[in-house]
N, C-alpha and C positions, 0 to 999 in steps of 0.2 A: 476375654470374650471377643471374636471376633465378629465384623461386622462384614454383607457381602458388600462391599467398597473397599475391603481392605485388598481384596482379589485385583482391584484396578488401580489402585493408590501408585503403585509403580510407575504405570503406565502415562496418568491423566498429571498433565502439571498446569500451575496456576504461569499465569503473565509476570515474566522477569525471573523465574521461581531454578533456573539452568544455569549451566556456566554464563559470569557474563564478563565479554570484554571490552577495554576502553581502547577506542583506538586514539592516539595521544598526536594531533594532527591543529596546526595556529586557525585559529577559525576566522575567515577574510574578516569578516563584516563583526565580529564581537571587539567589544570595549575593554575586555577585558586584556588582551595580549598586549606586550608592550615593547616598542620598535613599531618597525612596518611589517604587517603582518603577511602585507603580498611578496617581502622580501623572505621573510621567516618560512610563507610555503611555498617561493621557488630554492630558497638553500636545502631544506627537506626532501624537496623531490628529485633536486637534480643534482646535488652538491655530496649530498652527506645524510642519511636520517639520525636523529639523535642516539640510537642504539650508537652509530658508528662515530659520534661526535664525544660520545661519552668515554668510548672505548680508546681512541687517542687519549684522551685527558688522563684517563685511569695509566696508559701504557707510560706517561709521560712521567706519571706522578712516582711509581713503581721504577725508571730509571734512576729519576734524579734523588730517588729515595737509596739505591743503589748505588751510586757515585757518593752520595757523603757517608755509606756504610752504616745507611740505616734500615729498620726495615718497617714496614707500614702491613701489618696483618691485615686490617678491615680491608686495605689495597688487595692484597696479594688477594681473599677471599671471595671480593667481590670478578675478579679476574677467572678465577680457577670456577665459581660456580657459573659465568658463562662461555668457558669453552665447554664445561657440562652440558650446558643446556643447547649449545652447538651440537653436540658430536650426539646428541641426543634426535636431533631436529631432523640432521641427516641421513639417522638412520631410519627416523619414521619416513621421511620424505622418499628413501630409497626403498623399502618395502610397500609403500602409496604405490610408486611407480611398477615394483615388479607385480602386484595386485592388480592393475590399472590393463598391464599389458595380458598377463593371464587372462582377466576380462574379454578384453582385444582377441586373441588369439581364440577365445572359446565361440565367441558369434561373428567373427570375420579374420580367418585365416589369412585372407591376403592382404586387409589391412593389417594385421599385425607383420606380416615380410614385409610391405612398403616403409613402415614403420623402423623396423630393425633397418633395414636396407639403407635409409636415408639419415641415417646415425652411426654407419658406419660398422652395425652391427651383422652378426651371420642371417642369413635371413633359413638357414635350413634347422625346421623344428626338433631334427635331432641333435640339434647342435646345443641347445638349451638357453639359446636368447642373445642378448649382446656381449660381443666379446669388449674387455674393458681391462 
């Protein structure tokens, strides 16, 4: 039996109830991180993020796993499932942008040719966007 709130159930969500994400960031002023945590979010922000701290370690582990001729599956695994999630990323991020410019191009034609133009791209719209 349906009920008429099952017609809005889709729609209406409760608080926290969506995707949620952690963003994984030393928090200055918490007790809980350990080192200096002013040191740990200048080497994040300007050095290295952990994504890319992990990904040396992992590369490192995966050589030397290779020079004694051995092999490390969970390694090679955890590797292989994030140049997936790369080349995945890229391609959203690159259909973001050609949506973004379509946008662009449909309520301000000339900002969209300033746009191409200053990217190095064709700015003429039978040309069909940036050459690349």
């Amino acid at each position: 039996m349906f009920s008429p709130f099952d017609i809005w159930a889709p729609i209406i969500r409760a608080p926290f109830s969506g995707n949620v994400t952690q963003e994984i960031a030393p928090r200055v002023l918490s007790p809980d991180i350990q080192g200096v945590p002013e040191i740990e979010d200048r080497v994040q922000t300007e050095v290295a993020s952990y994504g890319k701290q992990l990904g040396k370690l992992l590369e490192a582990v995966q050589m030397l796993a290779e020079d004694a001729g051995k092999t490390v599956p969970d390694i090679d695994k955890l590797i292989a499932g994030v140049e997936v999630v790369k080349k995945e990323s890229k391609a959203d991020l690159r259909a973001n942008a050609e949506a973004a410019l379509a946008r662009l191009r449909a309520v301000d034609e000339a900002g969209w040719r300033a746009v191409l133009a200053s990217r190095g791209g064709s700015s003429d719209p039978e040309a069909g966007g940036a050459r690349g």
